[in-house]
Steps between C-alpha positions, in 0.01 A plus 500: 500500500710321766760659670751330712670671828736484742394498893442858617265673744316581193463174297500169637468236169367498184225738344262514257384790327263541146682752280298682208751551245289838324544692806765368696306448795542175738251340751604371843339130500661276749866408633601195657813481764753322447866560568706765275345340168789726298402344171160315398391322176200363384434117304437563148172396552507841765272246715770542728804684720830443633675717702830508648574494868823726474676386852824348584393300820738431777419116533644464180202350264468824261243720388175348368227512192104527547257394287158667516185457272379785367133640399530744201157601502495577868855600543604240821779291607507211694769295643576158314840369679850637533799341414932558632648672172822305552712839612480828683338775390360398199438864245310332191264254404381385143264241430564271133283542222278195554461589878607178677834653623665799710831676455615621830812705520653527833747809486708475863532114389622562154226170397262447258188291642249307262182438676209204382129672442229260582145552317351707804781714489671377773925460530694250553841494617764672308809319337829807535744563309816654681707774272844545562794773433543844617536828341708821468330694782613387812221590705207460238633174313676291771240192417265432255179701506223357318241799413275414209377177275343578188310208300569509053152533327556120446541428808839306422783734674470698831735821472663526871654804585760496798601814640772382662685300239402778220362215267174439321490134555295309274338189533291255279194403660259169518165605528382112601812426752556877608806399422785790475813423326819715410360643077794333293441712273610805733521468851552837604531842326744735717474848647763747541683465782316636787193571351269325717206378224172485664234453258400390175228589260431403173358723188173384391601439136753194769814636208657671840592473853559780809700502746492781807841492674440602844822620565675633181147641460510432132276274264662204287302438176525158308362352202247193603515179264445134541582558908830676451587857585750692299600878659429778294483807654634652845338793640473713849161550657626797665472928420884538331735634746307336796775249672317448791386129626178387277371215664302440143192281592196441234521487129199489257398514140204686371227257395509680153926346514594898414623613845736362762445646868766404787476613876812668690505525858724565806496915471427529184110376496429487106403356193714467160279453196632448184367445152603184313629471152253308238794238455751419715280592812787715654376804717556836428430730808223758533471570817486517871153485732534593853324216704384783693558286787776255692617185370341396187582129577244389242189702224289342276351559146160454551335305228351717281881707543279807554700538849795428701455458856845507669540351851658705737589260820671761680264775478191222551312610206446399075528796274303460237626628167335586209690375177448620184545238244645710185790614712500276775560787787354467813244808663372490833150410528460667814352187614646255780487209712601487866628189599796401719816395323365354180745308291283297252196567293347176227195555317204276466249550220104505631268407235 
């Protein structure tokens, strides 16, 4: 389990932890500093890590990725090379499915950055593209805001969504130029005004799409097919009657595809889960989980989906939940881990 931080007196990179999925237990096994690595992913191949460097730098270059190798069996990270992400502050970081490129989204920027992979896992320098437009809040969606880059299954489109300019922009992707190029199929699929989408997830059957809206705090559903999104369902992620700011921030499906789970924040600090519907994915809502904490910026299913664990940045702790896979509510294990201001967890498998 890797879990990616901001810089705290209490956490100072990335760390590593081994997780046994029967109990719910997790293993402190090494960290390595680096500077507010807010998101992390591994290479398919999970022989390696990259980690943002969320910072905004006053000389004007951007934030920056890291590569680092990583030892499954002994649980280590080591420093490859770092790389300018081609903006400030860049929030998210996907790799492709063959592993010889990086997604960098740069949120303050509003820009996408596409970054080379060399064969010891090393970057090379990122090639930006710059969003434009603005959006109905005046404070939130002056600019662009770049906040997430999701790769398709087959690796041919890269789902972009920009808070700022409440689109899901969509781009077809070369996996042997790294080439990004408006999808002419659909370039975009549009928010609500003001909605602020943050994230995307797809359903493991890849027939849907989900979209967190940070702040409408509500959950666009589409239909997925041949790279194309088509809207079918609307829905709030908050407790009806609650109009207070969300600040939505992570959205997951189940592993089993029968549950939807999406984080709210700000004061109200919980977790929607819905059930889906056998066809037509839409979400029907079951309930609401306390994080039992402050700022659930991010949680993860672990991979078995026996448990949740939520990550609390504010309160400098992960919750972990037990989830019970008939009816998809969430129980507190009683069990947690104290870390400061974790914001990312990705799983590696350890034969």
């Amino acid at each position: 389990m890797i879990v990616g931080t901001y810089d705290s007196p209490k956490s100072e990179g990335v760390y590593v932890y081994k997780f046994n999925s029967d109990d719910g237990s997790a293993t402190a096994i090494s960290h390595i500093k680096t500077t507010n690595p807010s998101f992390v992913t591994l290479s398919p191949d999970e022989k390696y890590v990259y980690a943002v460097s969320e910072t905004a730098p006053q000389d004007g270059k951007g934030g920056n990725i890291a590569a680092f190798t990583f030892n499954k069996q002994a649980g280590q990270l080591t420093f490859i090379n770092t790389q300018l992400s081609g903006g400030n502050n860049p929030c998210h970081i996907e790799t492709d499915i063959t592993g010889k490129w990086i997604f960098a989204s740069n949120y303050t920027s509003g820009s996408l950055s596409v970054l080379p992979v060399n064969a010891d896992g090393s970057l090379e320098t990122a090639t930006t593209i710059q969003h434009t437009g603005s959006g109905k809040d005046p404070i939130r969606q002056k600019s662009p805001h770049v906040h997430g880059a999701i790769i398709s299954r087959d690796n041919k489109q890269l789902f972009v969504t920009d808070l700022g300019i409440d689109k899901v922009v969509i781009y077809s992707f070369d996996a042997i130029t790294g080439k990004l190029s408006p999808s002419k199929q659909q370039p975009f699929a549009q928010s609500l005004p003001g909605s602020g989408p943050r994230l995307l997830t797809f359903h493991p059957d890849n027939k849907y799409a989900y979209v967190i809206n940070e702040l409408s705090g509500t959950i666009d559903v589409y239909a997925y097919k041949n790279g194309m999104l088509k809207e079918k369902q609307h829905i709030s992620s908050m407790v009806a009657g609650d109009n207070s700011f969300a600040g939505s921030g992570f959205i997951e499906v189940s592993p089993d595809g029968k549950f939807l789970y999406a984080s709210n924040r700000a004061e109200v600090n919980n977790i929607a889960i819905y059930k889906l519907t056998k066809k037509g994915g839409k979400l029907i809502l079951k309930d609401h989980q306390s994080a039992l904490g402050k700022t659930p910026r991010n949680f993860s299913i672990d991979p078995s989906g026996n448990f949740l664990l939520c990550e609390n940045q504010t309160s400098n702790e992960i919750v972990i939940f037990k989830r019970d896979k008939e009816t998809g509510l969430l129980s507190d294990s009683g069990k947690r881990i104290a870390i400061g201001k974790p914001v990312c967890i990705k799983w590696a498998s350890v034969n």
